[in-house]
C-alpha positions as CSV (number, residue, x, y, z in Angstrom):
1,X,177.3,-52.3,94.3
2,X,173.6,-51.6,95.6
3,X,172.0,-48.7,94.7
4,X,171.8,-47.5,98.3
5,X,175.8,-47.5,98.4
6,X,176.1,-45.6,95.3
7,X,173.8,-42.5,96.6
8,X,175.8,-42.8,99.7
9,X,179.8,-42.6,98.0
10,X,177.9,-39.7,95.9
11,X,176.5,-37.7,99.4
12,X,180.1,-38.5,100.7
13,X,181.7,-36.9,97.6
14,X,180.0,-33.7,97.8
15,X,180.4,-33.3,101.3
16,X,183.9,-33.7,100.9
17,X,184.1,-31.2,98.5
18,X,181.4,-29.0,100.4
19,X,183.7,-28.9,102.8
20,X,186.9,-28.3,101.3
21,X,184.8,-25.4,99.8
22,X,184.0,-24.0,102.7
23,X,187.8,-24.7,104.3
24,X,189.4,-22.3,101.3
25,X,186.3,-19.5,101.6
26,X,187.4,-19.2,105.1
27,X,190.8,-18.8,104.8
28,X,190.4,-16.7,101.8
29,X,188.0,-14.3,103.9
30,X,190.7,-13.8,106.3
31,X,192.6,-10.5,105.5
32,X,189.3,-9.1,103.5
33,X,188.1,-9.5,107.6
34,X,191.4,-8.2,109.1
35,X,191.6,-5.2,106.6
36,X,187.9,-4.3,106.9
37,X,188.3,-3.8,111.7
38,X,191.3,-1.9,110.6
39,X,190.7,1.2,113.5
40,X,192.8,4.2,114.5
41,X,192.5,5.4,118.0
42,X,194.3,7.5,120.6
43,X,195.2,5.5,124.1
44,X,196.8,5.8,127.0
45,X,198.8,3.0,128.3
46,X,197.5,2.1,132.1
47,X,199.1,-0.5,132.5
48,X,201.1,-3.7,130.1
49,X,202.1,-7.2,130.6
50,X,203.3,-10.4,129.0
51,X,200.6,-13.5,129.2
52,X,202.5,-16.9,129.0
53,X,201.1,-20.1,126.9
54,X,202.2,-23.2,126.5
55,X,202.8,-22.1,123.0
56,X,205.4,-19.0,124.3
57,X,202.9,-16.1,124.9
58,X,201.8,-12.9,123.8
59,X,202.0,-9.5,125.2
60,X,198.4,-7.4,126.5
61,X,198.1,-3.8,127.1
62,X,195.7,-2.0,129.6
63,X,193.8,0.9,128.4
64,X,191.4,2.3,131.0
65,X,188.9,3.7,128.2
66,X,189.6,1.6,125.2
67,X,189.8,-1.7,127.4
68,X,192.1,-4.4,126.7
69,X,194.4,-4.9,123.7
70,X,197.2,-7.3,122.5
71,X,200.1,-6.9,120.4
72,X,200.9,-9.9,118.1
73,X,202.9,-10.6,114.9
74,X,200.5,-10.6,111.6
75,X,200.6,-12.3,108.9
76,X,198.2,-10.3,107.2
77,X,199.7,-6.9,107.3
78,X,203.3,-8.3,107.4
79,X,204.4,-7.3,110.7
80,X,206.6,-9.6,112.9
81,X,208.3,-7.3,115.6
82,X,205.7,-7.6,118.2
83,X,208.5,-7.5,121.1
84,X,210.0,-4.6,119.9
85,X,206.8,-2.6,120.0
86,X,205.6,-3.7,123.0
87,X,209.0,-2.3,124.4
88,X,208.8,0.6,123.2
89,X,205.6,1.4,124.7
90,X,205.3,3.2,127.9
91,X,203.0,3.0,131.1
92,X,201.6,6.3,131.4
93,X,201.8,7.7,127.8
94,X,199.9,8.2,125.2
95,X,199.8,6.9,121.6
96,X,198.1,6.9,118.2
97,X,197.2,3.6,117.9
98,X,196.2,1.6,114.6
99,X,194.9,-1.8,115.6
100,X,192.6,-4.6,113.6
101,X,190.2,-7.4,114.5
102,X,188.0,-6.3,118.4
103,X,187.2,-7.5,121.6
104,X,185.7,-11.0,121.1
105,X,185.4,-12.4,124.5
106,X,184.1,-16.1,123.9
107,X,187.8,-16.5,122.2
108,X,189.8,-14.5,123.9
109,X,190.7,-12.2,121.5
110,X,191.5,-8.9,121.9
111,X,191.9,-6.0,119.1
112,X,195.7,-6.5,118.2
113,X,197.8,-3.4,118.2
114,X,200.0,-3.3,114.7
115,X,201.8,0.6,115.1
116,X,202.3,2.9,117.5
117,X,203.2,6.7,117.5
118,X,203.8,8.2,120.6
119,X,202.2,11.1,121.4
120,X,203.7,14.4,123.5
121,X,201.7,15.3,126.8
122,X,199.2,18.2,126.5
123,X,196.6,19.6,128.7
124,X,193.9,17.7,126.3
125,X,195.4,14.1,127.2
């Protein structure tokens, strides 16, 4: 073996571990991220609606002030009854919201709605 082909299996080594490094550090940074945009937030639903993928879908609500959000299962904080929430919720109404991640627009990603509390009409809202 020449001694450029041993420098070159030794580059290839450490890449490959570089990036199997780097693979783990971002999946192990994922709930410290999803934890850390945790927000709580009072809405009122303008207006909802299922999107459909070729994957099944998910389900987006309207906000007027607080702009777009989606409700999705997640992993991180355990929750997997996404259709049930969105059912429960009501155009018109208001709601304490607690949500994680934002708007991210490149991706399409909105902040994802994890609970819901509805909230009784009051000259304030």
């Amino acid at each position: 073996m020449s001694r450029m082909a041993g420098i070159y299996e030794k580059f290839l080594d450490n890449a490959v571990l570089i990036g199997i490094l780097l693979v783990v550090l971002l999946i192990a940074s994922c709930p410290a991220i999803s934890y850390s945009t945790v927000d709580h937030t009072v809405i009122k639903i303008e207006e909802k609606e299922r999107a459909n993928t070729k994957g099944g879908g998910y389900y987006l609500v309207f906000t007027g002030q607080k702009g777009v959000m989606e409700i999705s299962d997640s992993l991180w904080f355990w929750r997997w009854d996404s259709s049930d929430l969105y059912g429960k919720l009501k155009v018109g109404e208001y709601y304490y919201v607690k949500t994680e991640w934002f708007r991210f627009g490149l991706f399409s990603m909105y902040p994802n709605i994890l609970e819901a509390e509805h909230l009784p009409a009051t000259e304030d809202n």
